[in-house]
N, C-alpha and C positions, 0 to 999 in steps of 0.2 A: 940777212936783212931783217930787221926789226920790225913789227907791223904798229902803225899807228892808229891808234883808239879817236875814230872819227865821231860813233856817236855813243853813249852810257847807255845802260839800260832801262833808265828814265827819261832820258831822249827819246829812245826807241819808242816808247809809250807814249812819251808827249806826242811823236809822229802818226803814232796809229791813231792815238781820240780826235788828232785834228782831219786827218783824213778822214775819218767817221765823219764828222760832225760834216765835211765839206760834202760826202755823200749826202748824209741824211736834209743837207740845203737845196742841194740840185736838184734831187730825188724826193720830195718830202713828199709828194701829191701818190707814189706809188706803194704799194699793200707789201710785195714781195720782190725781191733780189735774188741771183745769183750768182756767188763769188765765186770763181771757178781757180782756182790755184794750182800756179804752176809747180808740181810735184819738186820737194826738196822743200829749201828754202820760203820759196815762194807759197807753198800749202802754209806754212807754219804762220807767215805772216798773213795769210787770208783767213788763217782761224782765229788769231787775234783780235783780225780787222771785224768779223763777223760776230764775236764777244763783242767788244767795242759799239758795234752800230746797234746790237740787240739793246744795248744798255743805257742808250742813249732815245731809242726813238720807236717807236710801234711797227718799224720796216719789219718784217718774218724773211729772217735770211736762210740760204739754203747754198749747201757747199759740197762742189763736187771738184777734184783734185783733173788736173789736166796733165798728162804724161806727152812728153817733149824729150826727143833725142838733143838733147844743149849739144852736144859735139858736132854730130852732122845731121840735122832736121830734113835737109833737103831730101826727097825721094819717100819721106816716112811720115804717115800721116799721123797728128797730134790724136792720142787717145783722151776719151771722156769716161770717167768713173762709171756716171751715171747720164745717160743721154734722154733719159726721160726730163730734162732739165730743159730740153730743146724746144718750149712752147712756144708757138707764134704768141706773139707780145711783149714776149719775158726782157727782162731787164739785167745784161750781163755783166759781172766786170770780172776783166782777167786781171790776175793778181800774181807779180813775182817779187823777185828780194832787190834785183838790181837790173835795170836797162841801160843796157850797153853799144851794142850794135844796132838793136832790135831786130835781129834774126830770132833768136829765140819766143821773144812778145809774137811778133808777125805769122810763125807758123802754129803760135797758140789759137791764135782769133780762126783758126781754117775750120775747125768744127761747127763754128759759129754759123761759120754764110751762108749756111743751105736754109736758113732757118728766119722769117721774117720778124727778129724783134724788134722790140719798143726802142731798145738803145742797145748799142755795143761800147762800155768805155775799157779805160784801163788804169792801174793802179800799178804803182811800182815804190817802194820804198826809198830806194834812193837809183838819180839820173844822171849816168855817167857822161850825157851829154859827145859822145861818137855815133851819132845818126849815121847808118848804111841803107837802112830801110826808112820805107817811107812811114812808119809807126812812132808814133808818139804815146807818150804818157797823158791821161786827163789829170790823175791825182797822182802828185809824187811830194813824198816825205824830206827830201832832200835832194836838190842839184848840184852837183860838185863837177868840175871841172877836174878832170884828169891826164893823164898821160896815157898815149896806148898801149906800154909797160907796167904801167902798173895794177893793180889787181884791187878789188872789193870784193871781203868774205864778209857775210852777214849771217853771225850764229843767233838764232833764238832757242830759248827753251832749254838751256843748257848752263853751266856753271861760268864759263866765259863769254854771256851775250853780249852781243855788241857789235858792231858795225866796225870795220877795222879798213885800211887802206894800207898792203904791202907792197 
């Protein structure tokens, strides 16, 4: 099977500055952020995003990677980099490459809760639109409609970037 070239790697950009730009609207009244990305895919597109926003607006972002078992999450709690990140007020967003089920999103936000912030959102590149969980995306790059057979790989930073659907 042949993989189809969903988005360029000028797409993928267009995607990131407009989600920038849609954080730095929502968010324009606050000093500091933290992207929290889901390790893989999902880190690569929160350093992006966190380029993007620095370059765009006076936000001071600050990025710590979220470690998530994607295969079976359940029974295993999601690790933080850095959990000094965890101030009462702070303003989070969790960040991955693609939301799917949203098991993976769902058991990211778990570090989150003990913890009174200002906002909790979430970012996803592209929305594969198969809700199981009761998790949504705030910012997403692209909504596609899929089949539960088929697959969304998202390479960044690499010689073949791009958004693919096999």
């Amino acid at each position: 099977m042949t993989a189809t070239s969903v988005l360029s790697p000028e797409q993928i950009n267009q995607k990131i500055n407009r989600i920038a730009v849609q954080i730095y609207e929502r968010n324009h009244t606050i000093n500091e952020i933290v992207l929290a990305g889901i390790a893989g895919q999902g880190l690569k597109f929160a350093e992006r995003l966190a380029k993007a926003i620095e370059t765009l607006s006076p936000i001071k972002v600050s990025l710590v990677t979220v470690q998530v078992d994607k295969q079976s999450p359940v029974g295993k709690r999601a690790i933080l980099s850095d959990d000094s990140v965890l101030k009462e007020g702070a303003l989070v967003l969790v960040v991955d490459d693609v939301l799917n089920s949203g098991r993976t999103l769902i058991h990211a936000l778990e570090p989150f809760l003990g913890t009174q912030l200002k906002a909790l959102q979430t970012v996803v590149l592209v929305d594969r639109n198969h809700p199981s969980y009761p998790v949504k995306a705030d910012y997403v790059g692209l909504s596609m409609a899929t089949t539960l057979q088929e697959h969304i790989d998202v390479i960044l930073d690499e010689a073949n970037e791009g958004v693919y659907l096999n």
